[in-house]
mmCIF file of the N, C-alpha and C atoms, coordinates in Angstrom:
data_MODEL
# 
_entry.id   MODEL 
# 
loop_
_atom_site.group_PDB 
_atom_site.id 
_atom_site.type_symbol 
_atom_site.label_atom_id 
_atom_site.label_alt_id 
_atom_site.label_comp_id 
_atom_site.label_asym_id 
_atom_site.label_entity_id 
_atom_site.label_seq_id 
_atom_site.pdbx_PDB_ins_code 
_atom_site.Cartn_x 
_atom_site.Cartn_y 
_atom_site.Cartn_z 
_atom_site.occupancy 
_atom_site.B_iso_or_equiv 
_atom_site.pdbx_formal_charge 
_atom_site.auth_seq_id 
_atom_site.auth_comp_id 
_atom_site.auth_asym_id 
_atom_site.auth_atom_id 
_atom_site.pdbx_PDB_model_num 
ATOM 1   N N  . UNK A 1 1  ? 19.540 -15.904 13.093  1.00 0.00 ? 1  UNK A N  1 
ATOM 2   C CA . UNK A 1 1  ? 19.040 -14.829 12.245  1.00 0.00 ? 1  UNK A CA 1 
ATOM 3   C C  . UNK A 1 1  ? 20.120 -13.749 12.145  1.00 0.00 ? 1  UNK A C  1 
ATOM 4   N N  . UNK A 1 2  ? 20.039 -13.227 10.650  1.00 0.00 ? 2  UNK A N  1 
ATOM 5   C CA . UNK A 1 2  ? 21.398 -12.019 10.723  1.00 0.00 ? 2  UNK A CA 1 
ATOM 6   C C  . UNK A 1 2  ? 20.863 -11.142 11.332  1.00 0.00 ? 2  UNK A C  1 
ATOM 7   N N  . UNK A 1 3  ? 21.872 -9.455  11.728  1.00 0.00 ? 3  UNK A N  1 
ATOM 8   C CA . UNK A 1 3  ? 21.693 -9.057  12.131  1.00 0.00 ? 3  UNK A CA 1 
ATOM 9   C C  . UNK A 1 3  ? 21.438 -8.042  11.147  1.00 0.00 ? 3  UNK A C  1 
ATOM 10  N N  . UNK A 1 4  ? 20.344 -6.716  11.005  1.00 0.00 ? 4  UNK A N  1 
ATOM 11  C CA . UNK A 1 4  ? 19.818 -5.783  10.423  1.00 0.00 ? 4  UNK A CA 1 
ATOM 12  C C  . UNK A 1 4  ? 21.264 -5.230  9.723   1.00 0.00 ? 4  UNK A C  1 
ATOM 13  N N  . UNK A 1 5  ? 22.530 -4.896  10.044  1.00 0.00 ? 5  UNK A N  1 
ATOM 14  C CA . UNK A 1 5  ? 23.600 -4.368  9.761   1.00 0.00 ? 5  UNK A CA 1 
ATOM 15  C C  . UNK A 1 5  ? 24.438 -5.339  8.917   1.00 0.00 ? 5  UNK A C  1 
ATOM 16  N N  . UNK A 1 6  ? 23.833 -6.764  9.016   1.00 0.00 ? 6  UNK A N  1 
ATOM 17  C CA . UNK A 1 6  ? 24.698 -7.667  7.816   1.00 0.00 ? 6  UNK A CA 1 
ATOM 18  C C  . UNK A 1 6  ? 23.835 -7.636  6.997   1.00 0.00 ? 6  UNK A C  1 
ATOM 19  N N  . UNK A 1 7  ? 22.705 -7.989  7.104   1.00 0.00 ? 7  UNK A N  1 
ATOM 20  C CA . UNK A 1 7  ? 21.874 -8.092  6.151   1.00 0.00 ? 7  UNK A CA 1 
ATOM 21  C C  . UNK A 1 7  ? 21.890 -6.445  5.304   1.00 0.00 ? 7  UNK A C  1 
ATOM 22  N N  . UNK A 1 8  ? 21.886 -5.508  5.812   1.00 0.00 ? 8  UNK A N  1 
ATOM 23  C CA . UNK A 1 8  ? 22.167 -4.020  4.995   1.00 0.00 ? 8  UNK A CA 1 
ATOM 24  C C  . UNK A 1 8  ? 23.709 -3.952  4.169   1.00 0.00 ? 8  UNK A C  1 
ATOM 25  N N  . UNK A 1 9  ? 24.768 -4.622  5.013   1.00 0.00 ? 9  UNK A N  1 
ATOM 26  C CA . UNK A 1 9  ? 26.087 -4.800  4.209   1.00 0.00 ? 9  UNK A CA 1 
ATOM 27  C C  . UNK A 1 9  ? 25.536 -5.788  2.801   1.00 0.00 ? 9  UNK A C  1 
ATOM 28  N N  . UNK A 1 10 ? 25.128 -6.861  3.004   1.00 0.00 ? 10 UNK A N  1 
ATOM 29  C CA . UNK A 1 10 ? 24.900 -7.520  2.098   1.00 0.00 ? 10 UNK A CA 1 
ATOM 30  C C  . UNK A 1 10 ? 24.428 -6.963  0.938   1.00 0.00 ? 10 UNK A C  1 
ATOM 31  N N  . UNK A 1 11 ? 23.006 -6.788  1.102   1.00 0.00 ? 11 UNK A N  1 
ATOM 32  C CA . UNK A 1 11 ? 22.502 -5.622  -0.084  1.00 0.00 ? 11 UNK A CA 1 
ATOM 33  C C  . UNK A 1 11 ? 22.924 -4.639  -0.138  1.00 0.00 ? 11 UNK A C  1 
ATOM 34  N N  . UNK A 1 12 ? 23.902 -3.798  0.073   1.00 0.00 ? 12 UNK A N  1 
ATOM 35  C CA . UNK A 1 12 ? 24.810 -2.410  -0.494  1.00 0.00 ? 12 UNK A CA 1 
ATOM 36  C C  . UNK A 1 12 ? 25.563 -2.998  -1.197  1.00 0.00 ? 12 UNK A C  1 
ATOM 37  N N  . UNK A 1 13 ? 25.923 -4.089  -0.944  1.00 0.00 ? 13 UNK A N  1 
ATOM 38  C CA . UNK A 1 13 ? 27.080 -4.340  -1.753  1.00 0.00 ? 13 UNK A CA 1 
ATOM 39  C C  . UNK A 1 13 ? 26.798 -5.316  -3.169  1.00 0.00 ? 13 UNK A C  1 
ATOM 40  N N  . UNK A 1 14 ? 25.412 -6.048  -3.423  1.00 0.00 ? 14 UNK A N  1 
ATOM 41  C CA . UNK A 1 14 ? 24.809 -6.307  -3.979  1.00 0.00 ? 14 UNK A CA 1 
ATOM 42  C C  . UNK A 1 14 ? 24.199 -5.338  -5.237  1.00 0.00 ? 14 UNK A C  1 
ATOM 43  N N  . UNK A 1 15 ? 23.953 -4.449  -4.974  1.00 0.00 ? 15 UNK A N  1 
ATOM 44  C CA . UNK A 1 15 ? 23.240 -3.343  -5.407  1.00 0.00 ? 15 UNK A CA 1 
ATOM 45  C C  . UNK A 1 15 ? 24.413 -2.421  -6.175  1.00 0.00 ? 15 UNK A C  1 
ATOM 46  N N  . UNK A 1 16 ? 25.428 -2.167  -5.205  1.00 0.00 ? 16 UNK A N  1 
ATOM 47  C CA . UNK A 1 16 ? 26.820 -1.451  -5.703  1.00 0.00 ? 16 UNK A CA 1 
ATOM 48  C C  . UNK A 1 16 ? 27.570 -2.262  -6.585  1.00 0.00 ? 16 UNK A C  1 
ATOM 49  N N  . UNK A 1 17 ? 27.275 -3.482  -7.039  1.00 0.00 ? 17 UNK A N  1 
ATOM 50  C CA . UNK A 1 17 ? 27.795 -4.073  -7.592  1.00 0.00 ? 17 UNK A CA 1 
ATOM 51  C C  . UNK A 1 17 ? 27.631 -5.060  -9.090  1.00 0.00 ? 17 UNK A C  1 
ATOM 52  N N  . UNK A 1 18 ? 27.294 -6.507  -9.083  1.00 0.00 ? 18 UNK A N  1 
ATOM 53  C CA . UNK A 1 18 ? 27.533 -6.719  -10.623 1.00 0.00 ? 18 UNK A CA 1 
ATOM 54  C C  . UNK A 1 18 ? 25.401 -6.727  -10.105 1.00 0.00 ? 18 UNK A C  1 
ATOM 55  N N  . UNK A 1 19 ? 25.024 -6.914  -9.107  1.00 0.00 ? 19 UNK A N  1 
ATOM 56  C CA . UNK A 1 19 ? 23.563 -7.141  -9.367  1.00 0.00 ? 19 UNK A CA 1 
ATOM 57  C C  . UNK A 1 19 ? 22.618 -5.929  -9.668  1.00 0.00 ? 19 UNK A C  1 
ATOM 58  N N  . UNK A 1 20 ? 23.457 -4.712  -9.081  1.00 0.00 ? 20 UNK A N  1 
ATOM 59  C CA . UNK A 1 20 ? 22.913 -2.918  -9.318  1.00 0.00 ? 20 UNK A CA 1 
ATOM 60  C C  . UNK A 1 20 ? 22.813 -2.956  -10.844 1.00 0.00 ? 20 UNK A C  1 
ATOM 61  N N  . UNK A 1 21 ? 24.687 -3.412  -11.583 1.00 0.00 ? 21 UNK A N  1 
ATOM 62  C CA . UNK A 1 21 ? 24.549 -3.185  -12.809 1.00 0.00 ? 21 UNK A CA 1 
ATOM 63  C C  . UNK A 1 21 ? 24.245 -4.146  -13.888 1.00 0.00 ? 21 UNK A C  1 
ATOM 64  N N  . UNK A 1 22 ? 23.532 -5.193  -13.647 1.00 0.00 ? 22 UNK A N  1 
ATOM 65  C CA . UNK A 1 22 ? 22.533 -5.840  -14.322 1.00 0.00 ? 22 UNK A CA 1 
ATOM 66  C C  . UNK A 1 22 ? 20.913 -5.358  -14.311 1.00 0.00 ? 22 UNK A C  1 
ATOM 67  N N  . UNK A 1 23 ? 20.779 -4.933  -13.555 1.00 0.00 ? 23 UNK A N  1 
ATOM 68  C CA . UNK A 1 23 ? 19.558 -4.394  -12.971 1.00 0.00 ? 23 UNK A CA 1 
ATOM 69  C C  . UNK A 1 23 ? 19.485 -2.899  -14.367 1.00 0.00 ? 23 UNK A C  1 
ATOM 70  N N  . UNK A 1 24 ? 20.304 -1.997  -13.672 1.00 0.00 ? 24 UNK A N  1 
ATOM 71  C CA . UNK A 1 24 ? 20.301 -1.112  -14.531 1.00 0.00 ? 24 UNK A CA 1 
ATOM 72  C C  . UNK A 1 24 ? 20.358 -1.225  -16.502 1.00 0.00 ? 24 UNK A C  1 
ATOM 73  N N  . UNK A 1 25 ? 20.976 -2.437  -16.826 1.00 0.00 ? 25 UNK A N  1 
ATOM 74  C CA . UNK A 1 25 ? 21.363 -2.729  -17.720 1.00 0.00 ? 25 UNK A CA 1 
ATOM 75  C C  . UNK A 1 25 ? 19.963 -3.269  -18.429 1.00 0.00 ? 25 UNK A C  1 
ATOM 76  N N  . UNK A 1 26 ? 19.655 -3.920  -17.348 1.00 0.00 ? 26 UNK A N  1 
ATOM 77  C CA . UNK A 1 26 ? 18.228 -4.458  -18.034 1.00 0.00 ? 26 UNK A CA 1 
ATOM 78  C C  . UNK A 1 26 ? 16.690 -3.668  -17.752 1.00 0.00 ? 26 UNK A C  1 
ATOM 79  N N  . UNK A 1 27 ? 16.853 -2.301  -17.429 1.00 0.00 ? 27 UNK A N  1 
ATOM 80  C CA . UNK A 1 27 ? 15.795 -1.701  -16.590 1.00 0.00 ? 27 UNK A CA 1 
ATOM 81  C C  . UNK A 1 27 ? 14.883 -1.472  -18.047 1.00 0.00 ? 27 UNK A C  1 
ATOM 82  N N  . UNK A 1 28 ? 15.267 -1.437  -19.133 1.00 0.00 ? 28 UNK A N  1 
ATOM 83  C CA . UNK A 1 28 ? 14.166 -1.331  -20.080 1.00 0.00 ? 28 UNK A CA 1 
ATOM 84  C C  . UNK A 1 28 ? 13.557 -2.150  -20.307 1.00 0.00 ? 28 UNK A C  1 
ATOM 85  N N  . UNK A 1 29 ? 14.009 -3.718  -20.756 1.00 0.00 ? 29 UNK A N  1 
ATOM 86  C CA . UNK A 1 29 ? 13.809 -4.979  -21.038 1.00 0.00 ? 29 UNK A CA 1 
ATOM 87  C C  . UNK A 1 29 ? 12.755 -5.124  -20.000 1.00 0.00 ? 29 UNK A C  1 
ATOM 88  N N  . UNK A 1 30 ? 12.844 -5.355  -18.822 1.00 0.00 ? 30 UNK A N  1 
ATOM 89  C CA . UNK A 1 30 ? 12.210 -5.060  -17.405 1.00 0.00 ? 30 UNK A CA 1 
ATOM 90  C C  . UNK A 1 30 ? 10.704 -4.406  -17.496 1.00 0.00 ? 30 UNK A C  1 
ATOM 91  N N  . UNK A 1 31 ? 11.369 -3.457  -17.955 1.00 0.00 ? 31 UNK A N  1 
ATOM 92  C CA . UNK A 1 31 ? 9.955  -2.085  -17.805 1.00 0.00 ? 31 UNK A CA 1 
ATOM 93  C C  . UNK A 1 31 ? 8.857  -2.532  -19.326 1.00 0.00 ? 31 UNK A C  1 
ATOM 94  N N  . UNK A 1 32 ? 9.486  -3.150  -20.030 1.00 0.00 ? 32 UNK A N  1 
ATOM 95  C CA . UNK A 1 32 ? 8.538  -3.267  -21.753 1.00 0.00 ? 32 UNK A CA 1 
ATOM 96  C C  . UNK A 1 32 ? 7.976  -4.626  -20.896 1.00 0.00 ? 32 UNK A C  1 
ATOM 97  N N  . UNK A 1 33 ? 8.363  -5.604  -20.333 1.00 0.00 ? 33 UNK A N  1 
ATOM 98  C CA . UNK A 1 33 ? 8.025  -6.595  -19.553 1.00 0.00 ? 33 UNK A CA 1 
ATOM 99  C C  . UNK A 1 33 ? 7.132  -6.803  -19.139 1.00 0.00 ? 33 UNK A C  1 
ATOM 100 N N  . UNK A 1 34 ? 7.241  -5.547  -18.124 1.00 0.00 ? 34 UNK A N  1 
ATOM 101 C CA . UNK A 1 34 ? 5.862  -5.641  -16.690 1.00 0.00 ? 34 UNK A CA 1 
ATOM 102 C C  . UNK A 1 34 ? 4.797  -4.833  -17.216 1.00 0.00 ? 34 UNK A C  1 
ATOM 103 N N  . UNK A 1 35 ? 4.749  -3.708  -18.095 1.00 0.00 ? 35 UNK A N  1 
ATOM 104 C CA . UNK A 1 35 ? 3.866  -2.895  -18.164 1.00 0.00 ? 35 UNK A CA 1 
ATOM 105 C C  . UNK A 1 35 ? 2.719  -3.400  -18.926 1.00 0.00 ? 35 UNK A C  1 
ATOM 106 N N  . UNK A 1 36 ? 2.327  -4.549  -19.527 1.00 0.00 ? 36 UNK A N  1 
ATOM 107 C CA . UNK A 1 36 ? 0.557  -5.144  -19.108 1.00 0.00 ? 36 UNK A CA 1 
ATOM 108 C C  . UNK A 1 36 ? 0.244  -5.566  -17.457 1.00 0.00 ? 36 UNK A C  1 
ATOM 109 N N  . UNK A 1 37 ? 0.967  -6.156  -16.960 1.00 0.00 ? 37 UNK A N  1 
ATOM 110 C CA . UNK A 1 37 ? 1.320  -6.328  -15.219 1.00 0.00 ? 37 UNK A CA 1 
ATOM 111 C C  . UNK A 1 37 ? 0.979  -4.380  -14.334 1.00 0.00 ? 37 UNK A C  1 
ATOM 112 N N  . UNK A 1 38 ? 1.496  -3.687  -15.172 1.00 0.00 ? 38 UNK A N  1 
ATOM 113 C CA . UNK A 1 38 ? 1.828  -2.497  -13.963 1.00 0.00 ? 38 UNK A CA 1 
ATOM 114 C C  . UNK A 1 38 ? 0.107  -1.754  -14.645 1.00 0.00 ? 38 UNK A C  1 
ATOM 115 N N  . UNK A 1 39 ? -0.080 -1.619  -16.167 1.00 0.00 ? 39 UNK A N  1 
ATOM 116 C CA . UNK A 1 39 ? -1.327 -1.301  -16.750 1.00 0.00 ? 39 UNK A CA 1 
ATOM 117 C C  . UNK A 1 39 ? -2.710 -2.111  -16.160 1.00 0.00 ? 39 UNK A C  1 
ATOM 118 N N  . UNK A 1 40 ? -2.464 -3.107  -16.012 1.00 0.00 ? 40 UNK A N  1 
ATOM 119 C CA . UNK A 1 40 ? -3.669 -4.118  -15.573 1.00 0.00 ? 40 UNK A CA 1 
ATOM 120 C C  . UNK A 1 40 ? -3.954 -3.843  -13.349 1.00 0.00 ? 40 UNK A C  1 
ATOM 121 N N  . UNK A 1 41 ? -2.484 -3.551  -13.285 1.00 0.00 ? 41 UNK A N  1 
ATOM 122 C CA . UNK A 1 41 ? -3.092 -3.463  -11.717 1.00 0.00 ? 41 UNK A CA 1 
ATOM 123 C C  . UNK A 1 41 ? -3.227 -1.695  -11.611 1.00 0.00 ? 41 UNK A C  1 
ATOM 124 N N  . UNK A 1 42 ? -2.676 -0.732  -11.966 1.00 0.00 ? 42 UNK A N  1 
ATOM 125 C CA . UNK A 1 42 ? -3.351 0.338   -12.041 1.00 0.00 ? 42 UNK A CA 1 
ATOM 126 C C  . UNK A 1 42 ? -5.098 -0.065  -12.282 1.00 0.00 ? 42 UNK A C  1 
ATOM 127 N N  . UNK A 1 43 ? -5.359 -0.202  -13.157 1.00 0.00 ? 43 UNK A N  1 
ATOM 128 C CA . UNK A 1 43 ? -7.015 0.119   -13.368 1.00 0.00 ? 43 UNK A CA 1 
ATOM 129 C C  . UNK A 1 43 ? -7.565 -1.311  -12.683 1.00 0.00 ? 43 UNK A C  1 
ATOM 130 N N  . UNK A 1 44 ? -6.857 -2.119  -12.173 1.00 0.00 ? 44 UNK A N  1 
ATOM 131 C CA . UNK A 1 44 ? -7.897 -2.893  -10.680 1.00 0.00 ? 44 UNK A CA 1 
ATOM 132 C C  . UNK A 1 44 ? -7.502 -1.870  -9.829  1.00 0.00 ? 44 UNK A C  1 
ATOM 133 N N  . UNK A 1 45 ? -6.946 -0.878  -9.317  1.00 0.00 ? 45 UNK A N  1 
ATOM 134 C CA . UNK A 1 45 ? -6.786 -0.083  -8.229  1.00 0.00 ? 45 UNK A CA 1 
ATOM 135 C C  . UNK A 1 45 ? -7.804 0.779   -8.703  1.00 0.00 ? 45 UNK A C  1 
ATOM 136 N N  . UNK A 1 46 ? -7.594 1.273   -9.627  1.00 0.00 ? 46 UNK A N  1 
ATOM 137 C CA . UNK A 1 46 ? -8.881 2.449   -10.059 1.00 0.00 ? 46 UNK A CA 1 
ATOM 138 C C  . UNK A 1 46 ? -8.305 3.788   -8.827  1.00 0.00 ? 46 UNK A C  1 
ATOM 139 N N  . UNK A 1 47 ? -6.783 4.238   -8.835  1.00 0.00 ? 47 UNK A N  1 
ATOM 140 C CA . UNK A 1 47 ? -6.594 5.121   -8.264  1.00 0.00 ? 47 UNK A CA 1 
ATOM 141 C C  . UNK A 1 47 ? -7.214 7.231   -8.712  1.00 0.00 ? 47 UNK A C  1 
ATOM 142 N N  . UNK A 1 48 ? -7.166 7.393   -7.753  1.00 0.00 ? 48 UNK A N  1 
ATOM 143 C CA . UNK A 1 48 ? -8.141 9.117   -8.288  1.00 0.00 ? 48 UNK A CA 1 
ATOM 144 C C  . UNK A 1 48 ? -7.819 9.708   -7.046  1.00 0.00 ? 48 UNK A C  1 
ATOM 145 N N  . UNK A 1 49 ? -7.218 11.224  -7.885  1.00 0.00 ? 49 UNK A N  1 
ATOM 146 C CA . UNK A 1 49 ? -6.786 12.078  -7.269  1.00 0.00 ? 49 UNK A CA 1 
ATOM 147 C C  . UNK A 1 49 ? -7.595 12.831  -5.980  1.00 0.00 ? 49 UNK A C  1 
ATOM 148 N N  . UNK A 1 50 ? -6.683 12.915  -4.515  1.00 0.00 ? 50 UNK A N  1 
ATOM 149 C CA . UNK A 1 50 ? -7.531 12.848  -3.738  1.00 0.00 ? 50 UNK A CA 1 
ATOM 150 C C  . UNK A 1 50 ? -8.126 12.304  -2.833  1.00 0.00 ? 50 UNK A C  1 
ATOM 151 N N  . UNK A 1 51 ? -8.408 10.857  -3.591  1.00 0.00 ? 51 UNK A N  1 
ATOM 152 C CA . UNK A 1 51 ? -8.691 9.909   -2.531  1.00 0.00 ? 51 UNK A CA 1 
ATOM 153 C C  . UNK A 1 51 ? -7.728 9.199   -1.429  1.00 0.00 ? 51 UNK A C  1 
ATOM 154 N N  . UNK A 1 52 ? -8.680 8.903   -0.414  1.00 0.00 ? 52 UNK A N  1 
ATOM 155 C CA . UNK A 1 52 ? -8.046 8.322   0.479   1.00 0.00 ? 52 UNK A CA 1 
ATOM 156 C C  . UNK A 1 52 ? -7.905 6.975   0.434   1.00 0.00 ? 52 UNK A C  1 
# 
């Protein structure tokens, strides 16, 4: 098993790199994507201000 400090090198450098800026590149495409996914599990949560 790696160790917490490779596995953190790994993803910094992942992230800092061509997979951060695909990510970013595609964060709209992404977001028009999920949002029946992110709309549909909001209102099964039925979240309200307040609650615990």
């Amino acid at each position: 098993m790696a160790a917490p400090e490779e596995i953190n090198s790994d993803m910094l450098s992942f992230w800092n790199g061509k997979g951060g800026h695909t990510w970013v590149a595609r964060q709209e495409h992404t977001d028009i994507t999920l949002t029946p996914v992110t709309d549909a599990l909001l209102a099964f949560a039925a979240p309200r201000t307040g609650a615990v």
